[in-house]
C-alpha positions in Angstrom: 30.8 92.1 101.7 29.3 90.8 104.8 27.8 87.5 105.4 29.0 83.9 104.4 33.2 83.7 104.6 34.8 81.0 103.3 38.4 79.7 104.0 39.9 81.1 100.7 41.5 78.2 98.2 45.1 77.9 97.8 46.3 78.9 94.1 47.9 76.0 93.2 47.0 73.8 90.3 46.9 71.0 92.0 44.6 72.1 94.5 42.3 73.4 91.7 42.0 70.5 89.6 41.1 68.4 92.6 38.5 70.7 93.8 37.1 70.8 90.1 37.4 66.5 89.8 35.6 66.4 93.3 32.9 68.7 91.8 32.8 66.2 88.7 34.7 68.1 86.4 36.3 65.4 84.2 40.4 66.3 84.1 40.7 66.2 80.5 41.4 70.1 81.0 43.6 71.3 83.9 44.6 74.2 85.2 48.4 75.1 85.3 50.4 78.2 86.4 51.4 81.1 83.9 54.6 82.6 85.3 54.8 85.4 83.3 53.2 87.0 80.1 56.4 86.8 78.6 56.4 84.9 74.8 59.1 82.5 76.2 57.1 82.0 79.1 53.7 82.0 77.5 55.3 78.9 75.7 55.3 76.9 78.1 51.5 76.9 78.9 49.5 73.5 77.2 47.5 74.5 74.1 44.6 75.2 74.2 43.4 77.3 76.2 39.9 78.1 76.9 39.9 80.5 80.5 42.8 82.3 82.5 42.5 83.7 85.9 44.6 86.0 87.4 45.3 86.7 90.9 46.3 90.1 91.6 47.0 91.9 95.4 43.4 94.2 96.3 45.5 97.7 96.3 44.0 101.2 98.1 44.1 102.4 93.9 42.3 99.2 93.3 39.8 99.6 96.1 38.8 103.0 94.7 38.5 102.1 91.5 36.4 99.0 92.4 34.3 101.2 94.2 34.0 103.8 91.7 33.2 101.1 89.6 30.1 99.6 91.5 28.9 102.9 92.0 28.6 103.7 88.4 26.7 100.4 87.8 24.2 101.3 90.8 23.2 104.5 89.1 23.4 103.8 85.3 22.6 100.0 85.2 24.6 97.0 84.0 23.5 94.5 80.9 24.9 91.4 81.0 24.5 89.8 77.8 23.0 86.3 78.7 25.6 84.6 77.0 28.5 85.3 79.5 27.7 83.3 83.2 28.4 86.0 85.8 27.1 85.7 89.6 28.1 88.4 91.9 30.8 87.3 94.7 28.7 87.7 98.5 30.8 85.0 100.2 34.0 86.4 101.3 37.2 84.7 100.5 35.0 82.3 97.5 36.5 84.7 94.5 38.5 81.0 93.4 36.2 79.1 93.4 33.5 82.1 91.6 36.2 82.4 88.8 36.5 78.7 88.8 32.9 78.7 88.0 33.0 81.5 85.5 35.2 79.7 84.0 34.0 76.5 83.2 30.5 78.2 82.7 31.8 80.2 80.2 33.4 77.0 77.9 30.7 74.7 79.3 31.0 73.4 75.7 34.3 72.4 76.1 34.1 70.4 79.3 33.4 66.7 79.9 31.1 66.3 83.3 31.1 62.6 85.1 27.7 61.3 85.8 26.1 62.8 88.7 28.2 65.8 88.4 27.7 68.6 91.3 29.2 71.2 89.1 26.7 70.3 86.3 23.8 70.1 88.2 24.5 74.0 90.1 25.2 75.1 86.6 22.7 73.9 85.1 19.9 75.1 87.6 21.3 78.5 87.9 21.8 78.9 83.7 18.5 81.5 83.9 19.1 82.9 87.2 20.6 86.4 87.4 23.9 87.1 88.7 22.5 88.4 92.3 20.3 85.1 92.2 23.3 83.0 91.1 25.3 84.2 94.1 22.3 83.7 96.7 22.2 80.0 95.1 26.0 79.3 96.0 25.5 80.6 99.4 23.3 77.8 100.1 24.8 75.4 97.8 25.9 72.9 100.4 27.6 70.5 98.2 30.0 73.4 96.4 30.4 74.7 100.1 31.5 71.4 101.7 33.8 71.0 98.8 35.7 74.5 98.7 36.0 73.9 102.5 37.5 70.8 102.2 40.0 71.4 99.4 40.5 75.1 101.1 42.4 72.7 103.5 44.4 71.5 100.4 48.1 72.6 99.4 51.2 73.6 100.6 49.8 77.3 103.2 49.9 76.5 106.7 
């Protein structure tokens, strides 16, 4: 990935749900942290749910596989049905705030926008866009940039 690189976003619930209110996400849904897929621990997660995100270490095994991966799409093609939102991550270190997206793209019938909502307003211009063109639109999204680089300085890492 060359290009753009962001300051990568903590993953802390906190810092999330204040990125997502700056962006005009109303908080009537928050992100929390799942310690375990345990039942007893499942438990404690708020009902519903409409989007998870998992963070995982980037392995050697996962590298190849990822690789493997991409080259299989490059030779045999990809559909993405048009009812999943999916851009492509170009912006180093952004992978938070790209599944943040997904995932209040995917459930935008779920969420509550405030007026003037810069969230809204990139989702909703980039609705017919492909996923290549999605990701060229964040990269020169100001608005989502100067938020992820402020929040990015959210948190509790030093």
């Amino acid at each position: 990935m060359e290009g753009q690189r962001w300051l990568p976003l903590e993953a802390n619930p906190e810092v999330t749900n204040q990125f997502l209110k700056q962006l005009g996400l109303h908080p009537n849904w928050q992100f929390v942290d799942v310690y375990g897929m345990d039942p007893e621990l499942l438990s404690m997660v708020p009902r519903p749910v409409c989007a998870v995100l998992l963070l995982f270490p980037i392995t050697e095994k996962y590298e190849v596989f990822r690789t493997e991966e991409e080259e299989k799409i490059k030779s045999q093609g990809q559909d993405v049905t048009s009812s999943v939102y999916f851009m492509k991550q170009t912006i180093s270190n952004a992978c938070g705030t790209i599944g943040l997206i997904h995932a209040i793209a995917n459930n935008k019938d779920k969420m509550h926008f405030e007026s003037g909502s810069t969230l809204k307003k990139f989702l909703e211009e980039s609705v017919s866009m492909s996923p290549e063109e999605r990701a060229r639109y964040l990269e020169n999204y100001d608005a989502i940039r100067v938020t992820h680089e402020t929040s990015a300085h959210e948190g509790q890492t030093e």
